[in-house]
C-alpha positions in Angstrom: -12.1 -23.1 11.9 -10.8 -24.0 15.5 -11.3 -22.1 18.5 -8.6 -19.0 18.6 -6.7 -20.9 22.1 -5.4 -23.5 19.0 -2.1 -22.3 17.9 -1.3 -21.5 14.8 2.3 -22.3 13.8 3.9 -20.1 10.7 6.3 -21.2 7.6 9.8 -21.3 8.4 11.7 -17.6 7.8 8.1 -16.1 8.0 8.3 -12.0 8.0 6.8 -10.8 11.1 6.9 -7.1 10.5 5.3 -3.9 9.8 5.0 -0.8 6.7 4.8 2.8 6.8 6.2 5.3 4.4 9.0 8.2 3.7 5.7 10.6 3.5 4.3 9.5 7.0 6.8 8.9 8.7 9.9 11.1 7.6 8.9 15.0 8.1 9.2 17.5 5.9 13.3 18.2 6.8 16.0 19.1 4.8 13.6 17.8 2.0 14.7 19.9 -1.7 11.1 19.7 -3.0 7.5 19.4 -2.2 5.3 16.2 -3.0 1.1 16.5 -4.0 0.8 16.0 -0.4 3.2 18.8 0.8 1.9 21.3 -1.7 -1.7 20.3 -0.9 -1.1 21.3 2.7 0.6 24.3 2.6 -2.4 25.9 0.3 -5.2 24.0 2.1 -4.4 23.2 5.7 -8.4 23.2 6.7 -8.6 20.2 4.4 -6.3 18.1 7.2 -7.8 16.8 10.4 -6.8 19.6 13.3 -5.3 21.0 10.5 -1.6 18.5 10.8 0.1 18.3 8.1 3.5 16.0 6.9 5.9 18.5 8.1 6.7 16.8 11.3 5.3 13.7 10.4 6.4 10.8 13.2 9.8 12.8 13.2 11.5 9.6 11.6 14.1 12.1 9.7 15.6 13.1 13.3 14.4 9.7 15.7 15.5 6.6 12.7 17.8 4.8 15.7 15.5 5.1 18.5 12.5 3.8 16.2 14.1 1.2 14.7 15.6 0.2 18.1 11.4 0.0 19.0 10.8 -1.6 16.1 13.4 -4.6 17.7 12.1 -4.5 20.6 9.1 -5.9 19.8 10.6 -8.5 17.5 9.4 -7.3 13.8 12.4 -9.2 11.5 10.9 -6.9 8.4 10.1 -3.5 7.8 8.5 -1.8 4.8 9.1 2.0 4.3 9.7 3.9 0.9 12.1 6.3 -0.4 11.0 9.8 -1.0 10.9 10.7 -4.9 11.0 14.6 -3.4 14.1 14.1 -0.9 16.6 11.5 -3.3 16.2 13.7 -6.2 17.6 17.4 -6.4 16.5 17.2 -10.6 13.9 15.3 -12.1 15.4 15.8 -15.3 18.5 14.2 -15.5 17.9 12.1 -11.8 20.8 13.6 -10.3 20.9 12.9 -6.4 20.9 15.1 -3.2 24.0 14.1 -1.3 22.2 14.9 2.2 19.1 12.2 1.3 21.6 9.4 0.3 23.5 9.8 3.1 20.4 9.6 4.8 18.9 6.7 3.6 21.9 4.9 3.8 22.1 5.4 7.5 18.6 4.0 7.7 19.2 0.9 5.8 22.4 0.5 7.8 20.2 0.5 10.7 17.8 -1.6 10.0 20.7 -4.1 9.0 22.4 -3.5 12.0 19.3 -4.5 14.0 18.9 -7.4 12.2 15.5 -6.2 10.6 15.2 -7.0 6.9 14.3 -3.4 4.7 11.9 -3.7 2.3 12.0 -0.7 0.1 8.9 0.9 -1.9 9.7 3.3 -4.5 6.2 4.9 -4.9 3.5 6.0 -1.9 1.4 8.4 -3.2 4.0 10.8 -3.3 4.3 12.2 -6.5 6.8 15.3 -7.0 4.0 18.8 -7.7 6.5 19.6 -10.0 5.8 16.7 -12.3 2.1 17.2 -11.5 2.5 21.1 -12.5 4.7 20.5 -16.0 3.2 17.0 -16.8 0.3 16.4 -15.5 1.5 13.5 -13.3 0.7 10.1 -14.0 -1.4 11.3 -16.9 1.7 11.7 -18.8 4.0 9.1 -20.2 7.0 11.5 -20.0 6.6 11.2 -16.0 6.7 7.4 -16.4 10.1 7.7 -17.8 11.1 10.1 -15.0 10.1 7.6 -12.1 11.9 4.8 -14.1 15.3 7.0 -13.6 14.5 7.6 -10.1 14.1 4.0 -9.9 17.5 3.2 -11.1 19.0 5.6 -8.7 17.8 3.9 -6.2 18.9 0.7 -7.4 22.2 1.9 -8.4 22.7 3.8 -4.5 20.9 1.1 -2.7 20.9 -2.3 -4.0 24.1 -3.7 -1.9 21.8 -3.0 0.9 18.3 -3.7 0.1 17.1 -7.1 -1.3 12.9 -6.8 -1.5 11.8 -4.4 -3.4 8.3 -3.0 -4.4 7.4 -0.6 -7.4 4.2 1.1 -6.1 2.1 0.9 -3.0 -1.7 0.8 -3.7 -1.6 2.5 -7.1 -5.3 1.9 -7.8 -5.7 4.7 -4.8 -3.9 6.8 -7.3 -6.8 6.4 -9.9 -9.3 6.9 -7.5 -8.5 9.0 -5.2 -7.2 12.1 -7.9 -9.2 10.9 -10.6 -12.4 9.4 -9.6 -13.4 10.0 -6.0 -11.6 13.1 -4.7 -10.0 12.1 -1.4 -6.3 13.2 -3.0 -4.7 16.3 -4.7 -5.7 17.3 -7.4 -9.2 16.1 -7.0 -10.5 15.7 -9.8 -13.5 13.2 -11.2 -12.4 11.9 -14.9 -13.0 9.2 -15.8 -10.9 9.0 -18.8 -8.1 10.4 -17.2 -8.2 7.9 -14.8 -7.9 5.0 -17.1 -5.3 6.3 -18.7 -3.4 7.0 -15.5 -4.2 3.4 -14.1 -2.7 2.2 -17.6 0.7 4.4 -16.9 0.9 3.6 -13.6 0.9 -0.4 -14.8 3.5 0.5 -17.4 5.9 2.3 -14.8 6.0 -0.2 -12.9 7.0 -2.6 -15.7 9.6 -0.5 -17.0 11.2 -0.2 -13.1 11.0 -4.1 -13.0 12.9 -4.1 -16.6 15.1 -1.4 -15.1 15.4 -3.9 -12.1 16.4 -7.3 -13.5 18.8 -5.8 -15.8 20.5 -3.8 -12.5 23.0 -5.9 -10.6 20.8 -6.1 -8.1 18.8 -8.4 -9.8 22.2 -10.1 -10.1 23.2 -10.2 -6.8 19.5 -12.3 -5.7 17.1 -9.2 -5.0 13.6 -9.3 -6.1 11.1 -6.5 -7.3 7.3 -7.0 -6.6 4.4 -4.5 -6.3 2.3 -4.0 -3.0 -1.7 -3.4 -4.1 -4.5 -3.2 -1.7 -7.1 -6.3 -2.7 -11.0 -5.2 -2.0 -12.6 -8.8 -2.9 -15.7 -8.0 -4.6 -19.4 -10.3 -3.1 -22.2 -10.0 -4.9 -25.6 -9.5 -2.6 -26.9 -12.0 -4.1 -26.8 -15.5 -6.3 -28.7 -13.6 -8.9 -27.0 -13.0 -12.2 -27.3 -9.6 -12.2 -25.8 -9.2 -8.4 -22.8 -11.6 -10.2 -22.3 -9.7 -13.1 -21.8 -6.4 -11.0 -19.6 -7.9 -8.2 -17.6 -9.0 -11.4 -17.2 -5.8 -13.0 -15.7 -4.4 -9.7 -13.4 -7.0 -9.2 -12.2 -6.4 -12.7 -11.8 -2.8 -12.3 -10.8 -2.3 -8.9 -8.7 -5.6 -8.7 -8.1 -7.0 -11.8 -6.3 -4.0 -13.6 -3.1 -4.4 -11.7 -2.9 -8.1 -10.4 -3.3 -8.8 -13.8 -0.5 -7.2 -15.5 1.4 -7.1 -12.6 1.2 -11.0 -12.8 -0.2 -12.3 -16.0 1.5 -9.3 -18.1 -1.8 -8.7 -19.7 -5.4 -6.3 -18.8 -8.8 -8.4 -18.7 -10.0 -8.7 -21.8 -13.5 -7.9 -20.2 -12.6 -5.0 -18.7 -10.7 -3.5 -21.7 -13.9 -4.5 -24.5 -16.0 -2.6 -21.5 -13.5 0.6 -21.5 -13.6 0.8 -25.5 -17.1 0.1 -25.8 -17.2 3.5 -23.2 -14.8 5.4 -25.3 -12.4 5.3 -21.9 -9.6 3.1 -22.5 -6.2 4.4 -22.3 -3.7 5.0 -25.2 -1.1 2.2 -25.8 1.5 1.2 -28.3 2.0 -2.4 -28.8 5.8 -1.8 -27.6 4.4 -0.6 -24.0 2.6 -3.9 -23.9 5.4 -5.9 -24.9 7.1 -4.3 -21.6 4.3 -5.1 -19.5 4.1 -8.4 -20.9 7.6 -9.5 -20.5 8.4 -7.7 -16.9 6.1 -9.5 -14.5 6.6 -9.2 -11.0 8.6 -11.7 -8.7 6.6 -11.2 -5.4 3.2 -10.1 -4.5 2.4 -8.0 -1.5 -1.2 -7.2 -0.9 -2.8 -4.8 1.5 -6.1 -6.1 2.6 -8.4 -3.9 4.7 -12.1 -4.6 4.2 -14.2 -6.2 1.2 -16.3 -4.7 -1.7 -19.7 -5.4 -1.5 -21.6 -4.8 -4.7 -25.2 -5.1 -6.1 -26.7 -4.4 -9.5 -27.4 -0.9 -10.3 -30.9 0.4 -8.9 -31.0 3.6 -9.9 -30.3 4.7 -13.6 -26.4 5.6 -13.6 -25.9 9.5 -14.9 -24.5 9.4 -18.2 -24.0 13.3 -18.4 -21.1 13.7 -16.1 -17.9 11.6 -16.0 -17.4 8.4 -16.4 -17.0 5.8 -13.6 -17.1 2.7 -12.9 -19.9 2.5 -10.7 -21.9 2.6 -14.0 -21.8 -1.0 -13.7 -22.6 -1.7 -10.4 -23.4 0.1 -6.9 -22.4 -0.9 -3.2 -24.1 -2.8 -1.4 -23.9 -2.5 2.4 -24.9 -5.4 3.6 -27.2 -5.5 6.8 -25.5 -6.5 10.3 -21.6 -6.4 8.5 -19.3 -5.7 11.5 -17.7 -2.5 11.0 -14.7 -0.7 12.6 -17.0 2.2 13.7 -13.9 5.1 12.8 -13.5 4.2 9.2 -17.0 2.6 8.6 -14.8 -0.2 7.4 -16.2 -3.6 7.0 -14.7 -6.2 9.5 -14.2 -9.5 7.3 -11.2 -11.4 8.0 -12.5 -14.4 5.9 -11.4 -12.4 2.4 -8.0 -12.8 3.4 -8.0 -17.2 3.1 -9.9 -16.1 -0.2 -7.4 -13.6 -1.4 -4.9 -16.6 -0.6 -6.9 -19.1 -2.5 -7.1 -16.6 -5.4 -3.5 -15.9 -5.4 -2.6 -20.3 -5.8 -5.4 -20.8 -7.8 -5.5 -17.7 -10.2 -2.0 -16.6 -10.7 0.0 -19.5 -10.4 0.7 -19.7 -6.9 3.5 -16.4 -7.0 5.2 -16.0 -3.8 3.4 -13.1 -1.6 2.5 -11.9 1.7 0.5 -9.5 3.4 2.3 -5.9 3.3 -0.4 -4.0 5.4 -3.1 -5.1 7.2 -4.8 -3.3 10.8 -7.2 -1.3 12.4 -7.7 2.4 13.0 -9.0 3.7 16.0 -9.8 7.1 17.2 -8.9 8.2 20.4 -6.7 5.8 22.1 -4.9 7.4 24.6 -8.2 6.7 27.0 -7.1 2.6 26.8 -3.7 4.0 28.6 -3.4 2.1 32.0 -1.9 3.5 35.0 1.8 2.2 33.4 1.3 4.1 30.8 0.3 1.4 28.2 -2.6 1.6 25.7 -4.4 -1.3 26.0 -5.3 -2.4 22.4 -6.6 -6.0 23.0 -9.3 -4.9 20.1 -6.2 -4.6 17.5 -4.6 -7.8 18.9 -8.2 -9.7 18.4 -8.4 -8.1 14.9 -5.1 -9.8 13.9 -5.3 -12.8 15.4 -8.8 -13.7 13.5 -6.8 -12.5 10.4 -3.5 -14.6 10.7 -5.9 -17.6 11.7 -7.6 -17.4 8.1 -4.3 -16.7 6.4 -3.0 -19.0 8.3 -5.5 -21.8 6.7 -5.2 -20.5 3.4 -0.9 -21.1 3.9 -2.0 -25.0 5.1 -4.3 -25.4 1.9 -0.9 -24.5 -0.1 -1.1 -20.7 -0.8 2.6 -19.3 -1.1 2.4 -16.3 2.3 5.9 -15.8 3.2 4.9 -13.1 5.6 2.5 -10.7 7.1 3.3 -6.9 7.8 1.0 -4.8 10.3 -0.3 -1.2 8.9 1.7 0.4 10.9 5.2 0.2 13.2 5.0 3.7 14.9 1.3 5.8 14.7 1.8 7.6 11.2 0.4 10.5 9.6 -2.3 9.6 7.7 -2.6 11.7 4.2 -6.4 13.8 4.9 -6.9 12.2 7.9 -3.4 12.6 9.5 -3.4 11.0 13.2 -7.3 11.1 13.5 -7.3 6.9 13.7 -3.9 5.6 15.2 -2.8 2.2 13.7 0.9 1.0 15.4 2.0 -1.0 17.5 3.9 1.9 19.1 2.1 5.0 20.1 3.4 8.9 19.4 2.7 11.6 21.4 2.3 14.3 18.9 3.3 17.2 21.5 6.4 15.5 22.6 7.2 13.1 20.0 7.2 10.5 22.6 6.6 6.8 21.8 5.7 4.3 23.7 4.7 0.4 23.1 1.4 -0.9 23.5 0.0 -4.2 24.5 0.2 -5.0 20.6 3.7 -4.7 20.4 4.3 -6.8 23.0 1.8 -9.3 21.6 3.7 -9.2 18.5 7.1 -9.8 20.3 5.8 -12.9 21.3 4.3 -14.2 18.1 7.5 -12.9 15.9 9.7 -15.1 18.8 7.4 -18.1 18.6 6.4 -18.3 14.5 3.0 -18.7 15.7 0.3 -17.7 18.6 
């Protein structure tokens, strides 16, 4: 690779943008009913850092003109947000609307239109209704997965003259393993069985919205559905065939079991002879899989953070609690790994040219681009100059090594039509809520306040000149 003073030119009509969500970003107001998060708050506060919750959020409900008028400012041409199951809907059942949130959205989509900033609207962002969790069971239940597929429509049906890119479900592996496996989301739980079967309904919902989708008329009038998953490229530790075999495993399970149906309409055959063989794999009826065969995605976002480093298994996996997929392999933390010291994340921007080589070589070349990528770091007001600016040079270096490798992997022919930032305006970040900020525009949390720092002028610059 060149030295970083080379520049870098883009594709033509390349998104320069940013993603947050309705759940991060919105508040709690005028919102009819509560999401996991919500009700996980209100009967466990101690359980978020300083105890903030999502009630205020970024105050997006009340500031939507003066942040998108930010988000111009520094030149993002693209913005990824989602609309909130728990403020469209006033009844599950039958999908009927809440005038108020329609109006709302509306006004936010007009907005971002007005501004010349293209919407990209996710339906799903970990923000399940309690209600459906409390009746249901969630995404354990196929009866939900009809549910969000009228949701889905309504917001085709209310939406779709204004919004062209679409996206099913953000991250919906974090779904499986943060309820169901590893206990960083409500309800917590470690069940393994549930968890395949929720990663299987999850894959199916998002089939039927994309059926849902392409027989809408926007489908008709040139809008496109895709999902957005986060990509952990699994390494082995070593050459060894056992290192291989687990890194494999991982990848199947952790990347596998949605870019696979998502693209390919089908599950790895390895991964589901490993799930029976376990007595884990998910109920299906050949009909489901006929959906999920024949409603494929038309764009790929991916959210790409850190790797997966895995080795063999060293110590004899316990068989007598749940299942889990760490049965067939363990992390590895590899010695001397740069790390982003706040989220003892991995620093590798090299997996992002090999996600792009995966995506032209593995699933035919699909049109994608990155939906979230960035750093988190803890206490940044101390990089404020005396103008007021927070100096994040670290956050610009950590991009620019990033869009260099992408941008290699979009001159060895991988389809990237854009690259989004994690996040437009500091967010509030599920458990840890604003511990680690991550914009390009900073929030004071007392006064609501938001200012840009040195990223966001960086990105002005790059968005204006395709390149950097």
């Amino acid at each position: 690779m060149g030295g970083l003073n080379m520049k870098y030119e883009f594709p033509k009509d390349f998104w320069w943008g940013a993603a947050t969500s309705g759940p991060q970003s919105e508040g709690r107001f005028h919102k009819a009913h509560r999401n996991v998060f919500d009700y996980w708050y209100d009967i466990e506060p101690e359980a978020f850092w300083n105890r903030v919750g999502p009630n205020v959020a970024s105050n997006f409900y009340n500031d939507y003109r003066q942040d998108i008028a930010l988000m111009k400012e520094i030149g993002l041409n693209s913005v990824r947000t989602s609309i909130q199951w728990t403020r469209l809907i006033r009844d599950f059942e039958t999908g009927t609307e809440d005038r108020d949130a329609v109006q709302f959205y509306r006004d936010v989509l007009d907005e971002f239109l007005r501004q010349g900033i293209r919407p990209v609207i996710n339906l799903h962002h970990f923000d399940l209704p309690i209600e459906l969790y409390e009746k249901y069971g969630g995404w354990e239940s196929k009866k939900v997965v009809e549910l969000f597929v009228l949701f889905a429509q309504k917001c085709f049906d209310l939406f779709g003259d204004r919004v062209k890119d679409w996206v099913t479900f953000n991250e919906p592996m974090v779904v499986v393993e943060g309820e169901y496996l590893y206990q960083f989301h409500y309800p917590n739980l470690v069940d393994g069985k549930k968890a395949c079967q929720v990663l299987y309904n999850l894959n199916l919902a998002s089939a039927k919205a994309i059926e849902a989708f392409h027989a809408s008329d926007c489908a008709k009038q040139g809008g496109r559905i895709g999902i957005v998953l986060n990509l952990t490229p699994a390494y082995p530790r070593s050459d060894s065939e056992a290192d291989r075999k687990a890194a494999e495993f991982a990848e199947e399970f952790k990347n596998n079991s949605f870019l696979y149906p998502a693209i390919k309409g089908i599950f790895p055959e390895k991964l589901v002879s490993v799930l029976e063989q376990d007595g884990v794999l998910w109920e299906s009826t050949p009909e489901e899989l006929e959906v999920i065969r024949s409603n494929t995605v038309d764009f790929l976002g991916v959210n790409y953070y850190h790797p997966f480093r895995a080795k063999a298994r060293e110590t004899a996996f316990d068989d007598g609690g749940s299942w889990l997929p760490e049965k067939y392999f363990e992390e590895y933390e590899m010695p001397g790994a740069r790390m982003n010291p706040y989220r003892r994340w991995e620093i590798y921007p090299k997996a992002i040219y090999d996600i792009a080589v995966n995506v032209r070589d593995n699933y035919g070349n699909l049109p994608w681009y990155i939906a979230e990528n960035g750093m988190g770091v803890e206490g940044e007001e101390k990089f404020r100059d005396e103008e007021g600016v927070i100096r994040d040079t670290y956050r610009i270096e950590f991009l620019e090594e990033h869009l260099a490798w992408l941008h290699k992997g979009i001159t060895e022919g991988s389809n990237c039509f854009g690259f989004h930032m994690w996040t437009p305006i500091d967010c509030w970040s599920w458990k840890n809520a604003y511990k680690n900020r991550y914009g390009f525009i900073a929030v004071d949390l007392a006064t609501q306040k938001k200012t840009i720092k040195q990223s966001g002028h960086w990105m002005k610059k790059v968005s204006r000149e395709n390149g950097f």
